[in-house]
C-alpha positions, 0 to 999 in steps of 0.5 A, spaced: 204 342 597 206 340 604 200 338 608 199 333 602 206 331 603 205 330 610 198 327 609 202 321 605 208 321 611 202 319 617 198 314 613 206 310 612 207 311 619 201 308 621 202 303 617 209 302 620 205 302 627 200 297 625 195 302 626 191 300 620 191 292 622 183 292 622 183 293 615 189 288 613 196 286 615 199 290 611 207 288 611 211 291 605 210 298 603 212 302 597 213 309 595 212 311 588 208 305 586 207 306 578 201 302 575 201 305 568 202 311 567 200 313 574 205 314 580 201 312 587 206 316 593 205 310 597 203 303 595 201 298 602 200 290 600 198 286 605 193 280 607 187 278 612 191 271 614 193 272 621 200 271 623 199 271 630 198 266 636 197 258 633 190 257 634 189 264 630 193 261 624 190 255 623 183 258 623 185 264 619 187 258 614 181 254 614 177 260 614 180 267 612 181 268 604 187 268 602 187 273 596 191 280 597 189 286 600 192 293 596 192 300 599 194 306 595 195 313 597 194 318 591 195 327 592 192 332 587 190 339 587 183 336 585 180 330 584 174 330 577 171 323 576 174 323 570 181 322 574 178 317 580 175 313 575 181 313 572 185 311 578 180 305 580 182 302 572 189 303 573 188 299 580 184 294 577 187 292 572 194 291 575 191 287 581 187 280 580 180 281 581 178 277 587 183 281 590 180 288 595 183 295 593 183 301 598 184 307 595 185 313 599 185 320 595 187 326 598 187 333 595 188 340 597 181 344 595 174 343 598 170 337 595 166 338 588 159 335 589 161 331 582 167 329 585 162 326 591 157 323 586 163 320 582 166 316 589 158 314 592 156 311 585 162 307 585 160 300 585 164 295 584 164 291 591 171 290 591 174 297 592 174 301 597 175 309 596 176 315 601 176 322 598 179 327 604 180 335 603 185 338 606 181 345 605 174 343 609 177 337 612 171 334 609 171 326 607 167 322 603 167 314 601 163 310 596 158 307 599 161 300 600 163 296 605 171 298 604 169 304 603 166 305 609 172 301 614 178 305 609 173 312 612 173 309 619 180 306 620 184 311 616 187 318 619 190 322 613 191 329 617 193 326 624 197 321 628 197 320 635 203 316 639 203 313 645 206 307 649 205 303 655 210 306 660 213 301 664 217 305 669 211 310 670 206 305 672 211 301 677 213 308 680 205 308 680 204 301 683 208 302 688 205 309 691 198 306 692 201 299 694 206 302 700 199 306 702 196 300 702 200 297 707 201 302 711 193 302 712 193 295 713 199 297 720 194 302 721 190 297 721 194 292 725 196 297 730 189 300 732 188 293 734 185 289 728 188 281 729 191 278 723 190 283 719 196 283 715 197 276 712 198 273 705 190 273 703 191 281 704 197 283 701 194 279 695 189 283 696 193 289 697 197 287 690 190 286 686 188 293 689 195 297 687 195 294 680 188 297 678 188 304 682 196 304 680 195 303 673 188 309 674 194 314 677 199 312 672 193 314 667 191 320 670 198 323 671 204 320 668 202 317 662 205 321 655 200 322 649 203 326 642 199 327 636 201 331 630 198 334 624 200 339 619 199 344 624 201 343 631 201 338 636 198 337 642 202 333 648 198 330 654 201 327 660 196 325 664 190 330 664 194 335 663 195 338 655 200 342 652 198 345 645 203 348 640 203 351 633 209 350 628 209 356 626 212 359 633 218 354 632 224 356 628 229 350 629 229 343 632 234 338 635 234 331 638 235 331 646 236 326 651 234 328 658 237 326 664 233 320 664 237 318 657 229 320 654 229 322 647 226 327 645 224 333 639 227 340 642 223 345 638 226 353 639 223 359 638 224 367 640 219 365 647 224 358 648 224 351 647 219 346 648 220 338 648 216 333 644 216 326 647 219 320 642 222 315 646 217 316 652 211 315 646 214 309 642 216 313 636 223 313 631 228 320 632 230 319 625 223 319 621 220 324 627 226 328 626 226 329 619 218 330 618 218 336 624 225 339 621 220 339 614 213 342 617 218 347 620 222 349 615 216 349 609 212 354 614 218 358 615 220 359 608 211 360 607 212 366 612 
């Protein structure tokens, strides 16, 4: 059961992240939300008001419903119609009826043409649903726009971090600026007069900025992404893939650099995830790793 436990731990750490913002501002989370006799594993509440800058909140105010936004997140072996109709009740009987209910379900077997029938034929405007399968990674949502925007926006089996490296990019504005001066006294020692003054260094800082910010994307900059598989960690262009299966043990390491990061170990050696570098919590990163690695152990 632990592609769906994981499945549940990607859809928190999005909402924790922010990542799912275009449906709602999501911001209290439950975890095993009963309605009923129903235990939903994760239960997200949240608004279309917008808590940005002043101007943002007063036109969500005179234009933005205020009614509630409600996601839940269901895992079953198998979803029947009979199940998922009585999955959308639950939901609808709890929450008032204006409100908007995304309901997110993910099984573990390949999806059944009643179940597709079942979730296409739902139409009650105000409640969206997903159904994800894990064994053909197949998806299908009722054809409603909630539906569709739960289907595009929602990552059940997959999550990608990556944040904004401030000393990378200023060690790669200072590269391509310091070649750009020195191009100008090239310049200026080859005879060209007033060469180098204030309009181009201004010049020189506006090119460094966009050609630094290409470099830093090209070269230094880190992405992660996870599934109940692997993961893929890019820096720059360059991509390193790994399986879970190839790991026995994980730690938290701090580079020289003080960088957190995940060391994994195998028979072959280590290999380091990225945490700080990526934005990403050691705790909860450590314990979702630790799981993945140790449920795949005891599968072998």
């Amino acid at each position: 059961m632990y592609e769906l436990d994981f499945a549940i731990d990607m859809v928190e750490e999005q909402l924790v992240r922010g990542n799912l913002r275009w449906l709602a501002n999501f911001n209290e989370i439950h975890k095993n939300y009963k309605i009923g006799d129903v235990t939903f594993p994760l239960y997200a509440q949240g608004s279309l008001q917008e808590k940005g800058f002043f101007l943002s909140r007063i036109f969500s105010a005179f234009v933005t419903p205020r009614y509630k936004v409600h996601l839940l997140i269901y895992t079953e072996q198998n979803f029947d119609p009979k199940l998922i109709r009585k999955l959308v009740l639950a939901c609808k009987s709890k929450f008032d009826a204006e409100d908007w209910i995304f309901l997110g379900l993910v099984q573990r077997d390949a999806l059944q043409k009643a179940t597709k029938d079942a979730v296409a034929n739902i139409a009650d405007k105000n409640v969206g649903v997903v159904v994800y399968s894990l064994a053909s990674e197949e998806k299908i949502c009722s054809e409603n726009v909630l539906g569709k925007g739960l289907a595009k926006q929602l990552k059940l089996t997959e999550a990608s971090f990556e944040a904004f490296d401030l000393p990378n990019y200023l060690k790669s504005f200072t590269i391509t600026f310091s070649l750009v001066v020195l191009f100008l006294v090239f310049l200026a020692l080859s005879g060209l007069q007033n060469i180098i003054n204030p309009l181009s260094m201004l010049i020189a800082v506006a090119v460094s900025l966009i050609i630094g910010h290409r470099l830093y994307k090209n070269h230094y900059h880190m992405k992660l992404s996870i599934d109940s598989k692997g993961f893929q960690i890019w820096e720059g262009k360059s991509v390193r893939k790994g399986s879970w299966t190839d790991f026995s043990d994980v730690a938290i390491y701090v580079t020289p650099k003080r960088e957190t990061c995940l060391r994994l170990y195998s028979k072959n050696g280590s290999v380091d995830l990225p945490l700080s570098r990526v934005g990403l919590s050691r705790k909860e990163t450590y314990v979702i790793v630790k799981q993945l690695i140790g449920k795949l152990e005891t599968a072998r």
